[in-house]
Each structure stands twice: as C-alpha cells, then as structure tokens.
LOFITI-737744 format. One record per atom (N, C-alpha, C, O): y, z, x; residue number from 1. Coordinates in steps of 0.001 Angstrom, whole numbers. Each point is the difference from the previous one (the first is absolute). Example, Ala and Ser with C-alpha at 12.3 -4.5 7.8 and 13.67 -1.06 7.14 Angstrom:
VEXDO        Y        Z        X    n
VEXDO    -5690     7800    13190    1
VEXDO     1190        0     -890    1
VEXDO     1200        0      900    1
VEXDO      -19      665     1036    1
VEXDO     1069    -1385    -1386    2
VEXDO     1190       60      820    2
VEXDO     1090      730     -770    2
VEXDO     1108      169      509    2
***
This chain:
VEXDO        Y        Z        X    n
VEXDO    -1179        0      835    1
VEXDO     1179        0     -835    1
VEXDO     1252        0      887    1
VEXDO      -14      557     1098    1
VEXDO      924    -1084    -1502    2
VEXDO     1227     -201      576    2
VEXDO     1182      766     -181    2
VEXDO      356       69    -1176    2
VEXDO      448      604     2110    3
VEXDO      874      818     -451    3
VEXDO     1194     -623      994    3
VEXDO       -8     -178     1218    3
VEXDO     1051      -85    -2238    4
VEXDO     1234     -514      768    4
VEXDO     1371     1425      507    4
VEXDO      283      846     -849    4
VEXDO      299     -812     2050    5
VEXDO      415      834       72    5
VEXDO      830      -75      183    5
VEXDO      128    -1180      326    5
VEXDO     1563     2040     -212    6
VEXDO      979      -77      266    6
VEXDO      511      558     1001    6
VEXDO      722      997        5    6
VEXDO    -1245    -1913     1276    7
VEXDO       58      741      942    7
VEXDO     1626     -257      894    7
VEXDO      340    -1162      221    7
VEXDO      427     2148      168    8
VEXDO     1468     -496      631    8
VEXDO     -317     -610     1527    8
VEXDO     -955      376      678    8
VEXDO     1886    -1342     -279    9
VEXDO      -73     -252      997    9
VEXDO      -78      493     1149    9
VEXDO     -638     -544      901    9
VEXDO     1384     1831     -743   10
VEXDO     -122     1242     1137   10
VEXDO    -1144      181       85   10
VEXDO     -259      220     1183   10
VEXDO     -819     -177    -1935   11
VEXDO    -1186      296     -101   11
VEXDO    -1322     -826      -38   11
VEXDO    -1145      445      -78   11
VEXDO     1589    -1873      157   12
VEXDO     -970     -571     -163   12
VEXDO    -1319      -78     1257   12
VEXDO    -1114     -372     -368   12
VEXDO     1295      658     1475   13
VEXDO     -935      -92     1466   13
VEXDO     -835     1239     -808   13
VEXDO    -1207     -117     -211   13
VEXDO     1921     1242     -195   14
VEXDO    -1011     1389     -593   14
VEXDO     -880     -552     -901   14
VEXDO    -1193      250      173   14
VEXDO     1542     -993    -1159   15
VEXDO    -1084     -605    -1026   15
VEXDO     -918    -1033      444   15
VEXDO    -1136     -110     -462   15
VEXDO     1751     -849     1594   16
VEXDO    -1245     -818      130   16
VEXDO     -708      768      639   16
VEXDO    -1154     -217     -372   16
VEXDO     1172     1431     1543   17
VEXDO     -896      832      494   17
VEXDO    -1453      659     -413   17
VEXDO    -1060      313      542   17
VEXDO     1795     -299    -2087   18
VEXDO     -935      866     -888   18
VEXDO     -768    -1330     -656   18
VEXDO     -986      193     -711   18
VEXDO     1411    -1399      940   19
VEXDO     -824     -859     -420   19
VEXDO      283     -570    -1159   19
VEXDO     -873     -543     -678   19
VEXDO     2329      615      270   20
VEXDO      604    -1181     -765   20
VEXDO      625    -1051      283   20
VEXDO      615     -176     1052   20
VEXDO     -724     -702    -2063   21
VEXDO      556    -1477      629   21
VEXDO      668     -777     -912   21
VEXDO     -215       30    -1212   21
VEXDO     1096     -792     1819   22
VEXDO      964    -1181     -372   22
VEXDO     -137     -759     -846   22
VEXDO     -871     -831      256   22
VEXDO     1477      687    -1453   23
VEXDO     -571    -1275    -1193   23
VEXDO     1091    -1055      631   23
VEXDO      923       14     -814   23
VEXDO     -611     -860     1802   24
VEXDO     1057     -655     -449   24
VEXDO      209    -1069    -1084   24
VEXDO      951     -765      159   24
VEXDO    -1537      660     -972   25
VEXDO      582    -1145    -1343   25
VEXDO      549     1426     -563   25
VEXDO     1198      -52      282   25
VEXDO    -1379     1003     -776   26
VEXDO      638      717     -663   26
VEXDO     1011      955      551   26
VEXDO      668      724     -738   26
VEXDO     -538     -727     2302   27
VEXDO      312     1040      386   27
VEXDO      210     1452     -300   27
VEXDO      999      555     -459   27
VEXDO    -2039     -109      780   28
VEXDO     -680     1649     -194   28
VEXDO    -1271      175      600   28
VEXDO     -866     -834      264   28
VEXDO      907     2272      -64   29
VEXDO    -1126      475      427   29
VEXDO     -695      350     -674   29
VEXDO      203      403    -1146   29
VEXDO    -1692     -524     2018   30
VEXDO    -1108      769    -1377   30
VEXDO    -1075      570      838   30
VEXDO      265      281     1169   30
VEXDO    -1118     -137    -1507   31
VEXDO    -1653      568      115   31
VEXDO     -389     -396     -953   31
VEXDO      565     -116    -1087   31
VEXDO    -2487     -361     1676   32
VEXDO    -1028     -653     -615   32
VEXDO     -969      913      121   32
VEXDO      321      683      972   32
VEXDO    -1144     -361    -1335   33
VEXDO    -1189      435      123   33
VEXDO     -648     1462      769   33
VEXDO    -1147      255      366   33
VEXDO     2603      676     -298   34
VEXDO     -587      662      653   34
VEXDO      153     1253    -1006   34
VEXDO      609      231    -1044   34
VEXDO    -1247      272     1676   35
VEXDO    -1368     1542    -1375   35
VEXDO     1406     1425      422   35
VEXDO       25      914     -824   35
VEXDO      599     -853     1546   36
VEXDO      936     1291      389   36
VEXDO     1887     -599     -335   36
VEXDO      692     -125     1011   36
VEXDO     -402      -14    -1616   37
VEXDO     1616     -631     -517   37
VEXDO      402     1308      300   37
VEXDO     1118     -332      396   37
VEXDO    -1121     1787     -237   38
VEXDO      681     1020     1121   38
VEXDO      700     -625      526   38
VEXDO     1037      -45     -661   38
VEXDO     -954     -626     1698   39
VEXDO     1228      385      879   39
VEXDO      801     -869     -214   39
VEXDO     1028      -13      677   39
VEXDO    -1306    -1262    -1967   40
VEXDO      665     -406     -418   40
VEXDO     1286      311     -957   40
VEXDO     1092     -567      -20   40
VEXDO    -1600     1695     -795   41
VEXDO      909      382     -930   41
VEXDO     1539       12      -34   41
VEXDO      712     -149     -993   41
VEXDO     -344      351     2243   42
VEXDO     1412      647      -95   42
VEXDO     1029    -1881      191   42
VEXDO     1220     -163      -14   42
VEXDO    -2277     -865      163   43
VEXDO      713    -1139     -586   43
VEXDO     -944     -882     -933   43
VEXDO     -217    -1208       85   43
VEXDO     -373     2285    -1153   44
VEXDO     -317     -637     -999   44
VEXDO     1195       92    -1574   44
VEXDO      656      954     -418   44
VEXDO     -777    -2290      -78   45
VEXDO     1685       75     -542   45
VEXDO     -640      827    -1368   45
VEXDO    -1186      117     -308   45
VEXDO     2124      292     -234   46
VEXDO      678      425    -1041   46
VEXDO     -346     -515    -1433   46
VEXDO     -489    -1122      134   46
VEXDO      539     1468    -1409   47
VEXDO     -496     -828     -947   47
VEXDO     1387     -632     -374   47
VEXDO     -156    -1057     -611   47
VEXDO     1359     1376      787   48
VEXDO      798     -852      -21   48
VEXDO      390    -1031     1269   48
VEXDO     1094     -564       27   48
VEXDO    -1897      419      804   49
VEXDO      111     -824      969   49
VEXDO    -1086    -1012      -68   49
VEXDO     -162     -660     1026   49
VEXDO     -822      343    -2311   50
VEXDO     -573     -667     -129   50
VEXDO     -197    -1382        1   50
VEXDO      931     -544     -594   50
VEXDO    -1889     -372     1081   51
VEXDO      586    -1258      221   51
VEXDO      692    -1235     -695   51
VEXDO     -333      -57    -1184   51
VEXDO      918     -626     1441   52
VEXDO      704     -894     -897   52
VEXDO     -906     -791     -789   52
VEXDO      445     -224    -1126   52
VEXDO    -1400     -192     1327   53
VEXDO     -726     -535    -1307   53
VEXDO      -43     1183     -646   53
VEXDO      104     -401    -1159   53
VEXDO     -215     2046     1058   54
VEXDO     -809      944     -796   54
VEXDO     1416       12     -737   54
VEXDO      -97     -246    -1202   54
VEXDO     1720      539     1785   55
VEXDO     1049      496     -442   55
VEXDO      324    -1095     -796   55
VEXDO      298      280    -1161   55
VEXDO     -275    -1610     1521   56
VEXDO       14    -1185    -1020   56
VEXDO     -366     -248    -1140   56
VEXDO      724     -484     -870   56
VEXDO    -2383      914      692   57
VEXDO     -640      102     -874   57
VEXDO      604     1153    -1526   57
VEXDO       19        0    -1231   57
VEXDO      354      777     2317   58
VEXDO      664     1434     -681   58
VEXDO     1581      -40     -848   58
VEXDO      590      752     -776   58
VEXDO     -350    -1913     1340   59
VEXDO     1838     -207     -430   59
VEXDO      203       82    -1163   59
VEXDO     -489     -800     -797   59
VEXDO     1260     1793      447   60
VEXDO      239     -848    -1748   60
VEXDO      897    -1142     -593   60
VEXDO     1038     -528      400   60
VEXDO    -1512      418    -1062   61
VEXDO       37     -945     -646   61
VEXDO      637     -262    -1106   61
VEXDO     -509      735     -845   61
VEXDO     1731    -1666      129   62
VEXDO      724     -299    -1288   62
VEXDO     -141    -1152     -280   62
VEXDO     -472     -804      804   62
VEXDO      904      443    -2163   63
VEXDO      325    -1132     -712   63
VEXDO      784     -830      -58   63
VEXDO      899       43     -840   63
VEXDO    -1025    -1070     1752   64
VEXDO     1462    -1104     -107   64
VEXDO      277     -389    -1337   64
VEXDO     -852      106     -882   64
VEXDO     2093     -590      661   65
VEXDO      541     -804    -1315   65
VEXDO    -1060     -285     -876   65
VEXDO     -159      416    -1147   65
VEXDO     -840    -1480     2083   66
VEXDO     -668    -1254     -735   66
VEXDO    -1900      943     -199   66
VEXDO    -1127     -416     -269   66
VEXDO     1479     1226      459   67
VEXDO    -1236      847     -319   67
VEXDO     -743      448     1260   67
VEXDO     -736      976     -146   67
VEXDO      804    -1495     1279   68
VEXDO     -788     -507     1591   68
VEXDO     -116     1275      503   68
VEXDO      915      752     -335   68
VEXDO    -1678     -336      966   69
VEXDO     -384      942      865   69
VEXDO     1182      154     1097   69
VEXDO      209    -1019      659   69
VEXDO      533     2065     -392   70
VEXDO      886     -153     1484   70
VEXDO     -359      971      463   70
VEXDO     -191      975     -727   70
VEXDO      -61     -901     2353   71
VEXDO     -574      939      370   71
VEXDO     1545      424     1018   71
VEXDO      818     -769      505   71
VEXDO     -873     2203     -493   72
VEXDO     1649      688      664   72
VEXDO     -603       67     1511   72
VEXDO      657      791      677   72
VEXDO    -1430    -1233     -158   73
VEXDO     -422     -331     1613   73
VEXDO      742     -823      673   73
VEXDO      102      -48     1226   73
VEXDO      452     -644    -2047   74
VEXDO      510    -1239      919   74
VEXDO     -800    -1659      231   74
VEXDO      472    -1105      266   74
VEXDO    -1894     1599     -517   75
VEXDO     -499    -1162      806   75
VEXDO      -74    -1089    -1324   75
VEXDO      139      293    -1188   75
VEXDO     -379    -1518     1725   76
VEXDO     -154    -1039     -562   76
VEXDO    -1208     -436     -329   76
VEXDO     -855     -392      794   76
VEXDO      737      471    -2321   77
VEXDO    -1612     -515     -632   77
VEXDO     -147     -957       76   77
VEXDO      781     -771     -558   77
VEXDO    -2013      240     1390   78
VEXDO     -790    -1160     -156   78
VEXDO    -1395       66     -587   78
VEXDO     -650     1045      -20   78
VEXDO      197    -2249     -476   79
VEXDO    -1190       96     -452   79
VEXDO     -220      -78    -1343   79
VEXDO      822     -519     -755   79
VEXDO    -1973     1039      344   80
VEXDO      282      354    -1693   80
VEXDO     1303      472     -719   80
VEXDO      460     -566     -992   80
VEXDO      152     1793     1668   81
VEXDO     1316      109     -446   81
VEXDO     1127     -821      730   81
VEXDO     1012      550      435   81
VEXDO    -1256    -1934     -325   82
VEXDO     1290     -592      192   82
VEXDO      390     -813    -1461   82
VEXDO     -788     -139     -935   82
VEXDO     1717     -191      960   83
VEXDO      604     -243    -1202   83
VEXDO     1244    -1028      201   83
VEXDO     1131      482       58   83
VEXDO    -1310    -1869       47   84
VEXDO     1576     -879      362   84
VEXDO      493     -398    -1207   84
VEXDO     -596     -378    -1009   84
VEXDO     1782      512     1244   85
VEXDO     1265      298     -800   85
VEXDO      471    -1593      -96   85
VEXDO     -316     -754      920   85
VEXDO     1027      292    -1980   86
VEXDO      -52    -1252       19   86
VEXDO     1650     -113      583   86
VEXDO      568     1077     -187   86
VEXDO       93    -1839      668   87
VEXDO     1284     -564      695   87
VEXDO      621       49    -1085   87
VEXDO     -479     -674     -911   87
VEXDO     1517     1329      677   88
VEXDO     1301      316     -912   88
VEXDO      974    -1113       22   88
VEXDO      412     -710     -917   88
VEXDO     -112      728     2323   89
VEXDO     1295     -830      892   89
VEXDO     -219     -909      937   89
VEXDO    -1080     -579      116   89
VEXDO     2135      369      666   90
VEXDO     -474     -683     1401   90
VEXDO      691     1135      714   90
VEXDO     -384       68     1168   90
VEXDO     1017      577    -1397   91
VEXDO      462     1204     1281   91
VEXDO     -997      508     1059   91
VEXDO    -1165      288     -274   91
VEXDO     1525     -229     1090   92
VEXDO     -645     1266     1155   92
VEXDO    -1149      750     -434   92
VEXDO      407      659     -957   92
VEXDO    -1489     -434     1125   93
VEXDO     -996     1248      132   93
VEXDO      849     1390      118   93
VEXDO     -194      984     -713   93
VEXDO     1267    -1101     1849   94
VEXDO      303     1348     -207   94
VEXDO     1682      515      -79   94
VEXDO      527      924      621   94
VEXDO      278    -2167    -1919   95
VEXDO      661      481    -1052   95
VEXDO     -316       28     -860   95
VEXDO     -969     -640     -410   95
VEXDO     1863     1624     -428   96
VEXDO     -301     -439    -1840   96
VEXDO      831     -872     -526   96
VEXDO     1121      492      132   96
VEXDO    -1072    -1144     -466   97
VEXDO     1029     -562    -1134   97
VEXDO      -79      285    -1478   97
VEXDO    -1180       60     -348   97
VEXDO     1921      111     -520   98
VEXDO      322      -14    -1170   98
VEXDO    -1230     -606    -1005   98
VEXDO     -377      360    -1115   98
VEXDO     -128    -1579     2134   99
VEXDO    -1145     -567    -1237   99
VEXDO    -1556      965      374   99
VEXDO     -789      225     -917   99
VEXDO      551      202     2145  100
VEXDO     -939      901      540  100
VEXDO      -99     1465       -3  100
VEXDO     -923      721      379  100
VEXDO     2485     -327    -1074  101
VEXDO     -163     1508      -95  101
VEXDO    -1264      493     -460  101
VEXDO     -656      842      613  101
VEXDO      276    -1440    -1840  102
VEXDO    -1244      633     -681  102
VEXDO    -1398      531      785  102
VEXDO     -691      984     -266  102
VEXDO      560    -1781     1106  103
VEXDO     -968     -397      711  103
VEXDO       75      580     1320  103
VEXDO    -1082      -13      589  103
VEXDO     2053      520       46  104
VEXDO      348      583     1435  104
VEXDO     -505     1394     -514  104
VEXDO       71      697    -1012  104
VEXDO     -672     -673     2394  105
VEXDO     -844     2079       81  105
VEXDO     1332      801      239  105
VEXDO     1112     -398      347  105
VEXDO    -1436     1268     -552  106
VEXDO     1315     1299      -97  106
VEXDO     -497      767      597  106
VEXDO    -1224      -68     -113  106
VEXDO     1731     1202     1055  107
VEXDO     -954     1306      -74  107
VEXDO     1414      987     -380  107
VEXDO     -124     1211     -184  107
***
C-alpha cells in the first residue's frame, strides 16, 4: 500500500534514509510496502491535507443558471460532465458583451 507524504525540503535526505522515495510526475513523497510507517508519521499528512483527487472529489458543489453541476474547485469538467455552450456572438472567449451576458460564468 502506498502512503504519500508531506515531507519538507529541509528534510528530505532524513526521509529517503528511512526509505522513502520520489514520485516525480506528481511531485511527493511516499512509501510502498513497508509493514513499520513509525518513523514515518511525523510527515504523514493530515486529513485536511488530503490529496487532490480525494479534496476534489470532496468540493462542493452548486447549481448554475441552466441547471449544470458547478463544482467551487475551480477545475474544468471534461468528459461526461462537459457541456458546450452554443456561440451567442462573435466576441472574444474572454469578454462579455451585451448579447452573451446570459451565458458568461459569474462567480
């Protein structure tokens, strides 16, 4: 099992010692497979330091205008929840004009 850790940089030579290691696509540390997470603890994170897929998952969530799922994370739905909006105008992507108000996100 995999445990990702939050380990600070001052500290990182101490953790690979003990035999943790480097994700770089995600950048973070973790441990795999080992039976004693002891001396890991004191940079094992937090339940609010949980990872961004887990805190993502967790976001809440409201109702745009048009009924749509918006999630208050920030990120941008693709996939099943994508949803294209049909062209109002010819303006800019990122003005509104008068004929696109309806249709421009707000927060």
């Amino acid at each position: 099992m995999r445990l990702n850790l939050k380990v600070p940089f001052a500290e990182k030579d101490e953790a690979k010692k003990l035999g943790a290691r480097w994700d770089a696509g995600r950048k973070i540390w973790y441990v795999e497979g080992k039976e004693d997470l002891a001396p890991f603890a004191r940079w094992s994170p937090t339940p609010h330091d949980a990872s961004a897929s887990a805190s993502a998952a967790a976001a809440p969530t409201r109702r745009g205008s048009a009924g749509a799922e918006v999630s208050s994370s920030g990120k941008v739905h693709v996939g099943a929840r994508y949803v294209e909006h049909p062209r109002v105008c010819d303006c800019p992507p990122w003005e509104v004009c008068d004929k696109c108000q309806a249709m421009a996100l707000t927060n």
